[in-house]
C-alpha positions in Angstrom: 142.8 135.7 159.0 142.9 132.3 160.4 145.3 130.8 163.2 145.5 127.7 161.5 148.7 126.4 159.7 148.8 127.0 155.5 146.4 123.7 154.9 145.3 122.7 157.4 141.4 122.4 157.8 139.6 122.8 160.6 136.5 121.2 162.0 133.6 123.8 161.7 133.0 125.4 165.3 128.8 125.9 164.1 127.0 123.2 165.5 125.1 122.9 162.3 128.0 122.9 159.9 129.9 120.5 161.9 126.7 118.0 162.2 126.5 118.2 158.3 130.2 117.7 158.3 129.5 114.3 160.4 126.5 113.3 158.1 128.7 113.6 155.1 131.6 111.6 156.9 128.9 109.0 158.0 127.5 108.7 154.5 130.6 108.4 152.3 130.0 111.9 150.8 133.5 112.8 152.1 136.3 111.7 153.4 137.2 112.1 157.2 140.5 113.5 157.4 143.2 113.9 160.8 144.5 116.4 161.5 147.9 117.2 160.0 149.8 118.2 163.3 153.2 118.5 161.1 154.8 115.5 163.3 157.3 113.0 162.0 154.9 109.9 162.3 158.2 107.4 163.1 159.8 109.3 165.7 156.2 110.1 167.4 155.6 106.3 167.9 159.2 106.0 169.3 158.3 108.8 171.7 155.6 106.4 172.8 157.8 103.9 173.6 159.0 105.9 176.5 161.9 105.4 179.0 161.7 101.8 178.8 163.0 101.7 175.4 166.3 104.1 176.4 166.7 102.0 179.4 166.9 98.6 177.5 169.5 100.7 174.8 171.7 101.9 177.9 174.3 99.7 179.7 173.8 99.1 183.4 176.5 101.4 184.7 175.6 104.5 182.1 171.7 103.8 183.9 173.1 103.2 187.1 175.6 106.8 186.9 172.4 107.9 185.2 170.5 107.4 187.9 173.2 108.7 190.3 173.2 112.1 188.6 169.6 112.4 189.2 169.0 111.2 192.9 172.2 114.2 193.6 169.6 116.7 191.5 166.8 115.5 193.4 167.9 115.7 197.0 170.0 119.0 196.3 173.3 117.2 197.2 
């Protein structure tokens, strides 16, 4: 029984099947497909944007008690 998700295919771990897989990829005989990780697409790139992005959205006294709150948690006051 495989560890893999209900449909979701797997690269072949045989070195021979998975250089066939790549020749097949590389000639158009099929179709290279990612791998479905089962990840909203939207919020992922939003993830990326990082803590830049929540700074901008907060106001400078919600970051600046933000910012507070975690200097007291860092130094243990």
């Amino acid at each position: 029984m495989s560890n893999t998700p209900k449909g979701k295919a797997q690269r072949p771990r045989d070195p021979l099947a998975l250089a066939k897989l790549i020749g097949d990829i590389a000639t158009g005989q099929t179709e290279d497909k990612p791998p479905e990780d089962g990840k909203n697409a939207n919020a992922a790139n939003l993830g990326r944007l990082g803590g830049a992005a929540r700074a901008r959205a907060l106001s400078p006294e919600k970051r600046s008690e933000l910012a507070k709150k975690a200097a007291a948690k860092r130094w243990g006051k």
